[in-house]
C-alpha positions in Angstrom: 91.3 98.7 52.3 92.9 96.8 55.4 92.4 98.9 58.5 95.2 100.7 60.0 95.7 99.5 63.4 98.0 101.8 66.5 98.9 100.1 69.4 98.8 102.6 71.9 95.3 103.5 73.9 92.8 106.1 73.6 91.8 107.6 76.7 88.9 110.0 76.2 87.5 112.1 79.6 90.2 113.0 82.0 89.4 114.0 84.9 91.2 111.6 88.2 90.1 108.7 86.8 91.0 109.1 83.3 94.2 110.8 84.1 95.5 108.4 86.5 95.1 105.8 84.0 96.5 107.8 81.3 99.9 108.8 83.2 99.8 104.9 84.3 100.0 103.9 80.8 103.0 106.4 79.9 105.1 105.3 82.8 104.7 101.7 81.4 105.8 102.8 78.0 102.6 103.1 76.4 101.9 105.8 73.6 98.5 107.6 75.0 96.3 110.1 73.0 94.0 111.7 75.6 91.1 113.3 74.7 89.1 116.1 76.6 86.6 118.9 76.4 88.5 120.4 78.8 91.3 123.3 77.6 92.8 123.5 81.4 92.6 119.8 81.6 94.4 119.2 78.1 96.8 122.1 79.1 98.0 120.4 82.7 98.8 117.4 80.9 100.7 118.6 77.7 104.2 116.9 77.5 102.7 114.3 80.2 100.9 112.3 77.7 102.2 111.3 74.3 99.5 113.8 72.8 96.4 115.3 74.3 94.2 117.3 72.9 90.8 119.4 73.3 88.0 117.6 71.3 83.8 116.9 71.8 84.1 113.2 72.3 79.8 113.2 71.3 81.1 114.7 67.9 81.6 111.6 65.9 83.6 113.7 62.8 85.7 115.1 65.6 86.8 111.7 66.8 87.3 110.4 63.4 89.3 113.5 62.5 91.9 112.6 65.6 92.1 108.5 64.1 90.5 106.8 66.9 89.3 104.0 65.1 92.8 103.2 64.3 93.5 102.6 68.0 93.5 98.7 69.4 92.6 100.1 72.6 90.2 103.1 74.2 88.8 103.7 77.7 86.1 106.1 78.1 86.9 107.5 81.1 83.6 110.3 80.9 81.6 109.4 84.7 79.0 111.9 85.8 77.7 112.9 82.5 75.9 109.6 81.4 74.3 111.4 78.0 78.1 112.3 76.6 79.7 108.7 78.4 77.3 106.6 76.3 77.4 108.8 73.6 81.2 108.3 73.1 81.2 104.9 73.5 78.8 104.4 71.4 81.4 106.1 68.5 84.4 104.3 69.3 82.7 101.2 69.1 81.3 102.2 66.1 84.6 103.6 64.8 85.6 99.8 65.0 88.1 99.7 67.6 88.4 96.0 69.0 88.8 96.9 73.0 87.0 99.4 74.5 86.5 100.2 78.7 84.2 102.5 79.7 83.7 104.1 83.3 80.4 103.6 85.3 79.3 105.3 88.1 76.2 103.5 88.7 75.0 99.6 88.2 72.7 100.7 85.5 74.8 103.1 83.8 77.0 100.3 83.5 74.3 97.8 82.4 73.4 100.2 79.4 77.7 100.2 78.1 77.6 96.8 78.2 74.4 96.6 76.5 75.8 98.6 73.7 78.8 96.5 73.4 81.4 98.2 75.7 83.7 94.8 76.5 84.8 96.0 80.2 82.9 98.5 82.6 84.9 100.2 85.2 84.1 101.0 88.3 86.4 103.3 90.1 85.1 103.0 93.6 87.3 99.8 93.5 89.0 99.8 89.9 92.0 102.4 90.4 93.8 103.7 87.2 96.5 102.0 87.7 95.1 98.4 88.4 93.3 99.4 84.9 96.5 100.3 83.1 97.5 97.2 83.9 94.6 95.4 82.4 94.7 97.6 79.4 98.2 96.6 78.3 97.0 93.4 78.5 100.1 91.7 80.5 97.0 90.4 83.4 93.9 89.4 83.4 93.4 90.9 86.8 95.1 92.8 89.5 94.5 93.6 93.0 97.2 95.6 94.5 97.1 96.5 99.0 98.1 99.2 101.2 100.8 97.8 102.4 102.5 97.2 98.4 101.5 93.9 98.2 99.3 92.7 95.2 97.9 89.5 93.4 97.9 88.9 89.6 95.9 86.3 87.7 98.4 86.2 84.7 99.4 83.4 81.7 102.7 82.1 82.5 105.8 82.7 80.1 106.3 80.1 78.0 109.6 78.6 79.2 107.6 77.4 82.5 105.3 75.0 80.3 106.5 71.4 80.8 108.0 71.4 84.2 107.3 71.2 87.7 106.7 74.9 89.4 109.7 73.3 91.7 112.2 73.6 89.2 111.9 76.9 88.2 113.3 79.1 91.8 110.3 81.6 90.8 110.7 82.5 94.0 113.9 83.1 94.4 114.8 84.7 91.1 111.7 87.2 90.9 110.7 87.2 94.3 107.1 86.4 93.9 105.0 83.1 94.5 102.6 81.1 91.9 99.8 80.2 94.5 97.1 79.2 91.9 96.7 77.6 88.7 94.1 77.0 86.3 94.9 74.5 83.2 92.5 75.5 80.3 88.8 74.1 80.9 88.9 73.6 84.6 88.8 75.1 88.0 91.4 76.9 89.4 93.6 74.6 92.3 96.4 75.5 94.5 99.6 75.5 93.3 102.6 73.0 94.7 105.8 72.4 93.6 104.6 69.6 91.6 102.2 71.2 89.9 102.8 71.3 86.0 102.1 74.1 84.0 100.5 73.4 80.4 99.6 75.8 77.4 96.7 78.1 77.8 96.7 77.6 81.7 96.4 80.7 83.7 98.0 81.0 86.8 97.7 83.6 90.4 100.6 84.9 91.4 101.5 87.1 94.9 104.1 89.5 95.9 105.9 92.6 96.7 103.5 94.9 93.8 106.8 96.1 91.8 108.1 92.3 91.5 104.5 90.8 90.2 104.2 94.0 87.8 107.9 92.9 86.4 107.1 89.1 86.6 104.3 89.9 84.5 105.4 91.9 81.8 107.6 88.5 80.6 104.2 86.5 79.4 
């Protein structure tokens, strides 16, 4: 039987880190099933979150019971209890779904998710929920957003800019936000210029205020 496959994410431990992601990901319009041991946590957050409930993530039948293997996506946001962190990635991965982030608090509590497969390890002293939301959906490859509302993205460019000149597009003008890097597939990334040429499967950096590089993104 083909396996059934949701597109929304799976966020499973929230406590700030796991719930800043999780309300990131509804305000971008994507359908969230949260997951925690917590009842007062899972309480504070129904009708914030598409659903939430109260479930032992380490309980494999539990997980299985909620479909969480039928989720593209799941972050494990679990941090100081290692045991039940590793635990529960452990099931998702083994629940089959394709992407899975898991929080680390430590270098080697992140060496042992990656050892067991995890594909990204967070690390909240510098990954914020929302530059992970972003990453999550998938619409960048990275994010790094300032103070002062200014952020980078490394991003693939829309389609209709392959096969020109970045100096016949007004990016600039029309989104407000600057292509300052490009890499074409295979090589290094170089600075951008107005003659630069974007091809297929290049990715590119692009800077600005952060709400015009989050809506410049979300076009690729």
């Amino acid at each position: 039987m083909a396996r059934q496959t949701h597109h929304g994410v799976v966020v499973i431990g929230l406590g700030r880190f796991g719930r800043s992601l999780a309300l990131e990901l509804v305000k971008e319009g994507v359908e969230v099933l949260g997951i925690d041991s917590d009842p007062m946590i899972v309480q504070s957050l129904a009708g914030r979150l598409t659903h939430v409930v109260q479930a032992d993530s380490t309980n494999a039948d539990a997980l299985r019971e909620l479909s969480v293997g039928e989720f593209e996506r799941a972050v494990v946001g679990i941090g100081t209890d290692l045991e039940a962190s590793i635990l529960t990635a452990s099931i998702v991965l083994d629940l089959g779904v394709p992407l899975v982030w898991a929080k680390a608090i430590s270098q080697s509590h992140g060496r042992i998710l990656e050892k067991i497969g995890v594909d990204h390890v967070v690390r909240p002293e510098h990954d914020t929920g929302k530059r992970v939301a972003h990453l999550v959906t998938g619409r960048m490859i990275e994010y790094i957003e300032f103070d002062d509302g200014y952020a980078f993205a490394k991003t693939r460019p829309p389609t209709w800019m392959l096969g020109r000149s970045l100096g016949g597009y007004g990016v600039r003008e029309e989104y407000g936000i600057t292509v300052v890097g490009v890499k074409p597939p295979g090589e290094a990334f170089t600075y951008a210029t107005a003659q630069t040429v974007l091809r297929e499967g290049c990715e590119i950096i692009v800077s600005g205020p952060k709400g015009k590089v989050e809506r410049f993104s979300a076009l690729t």
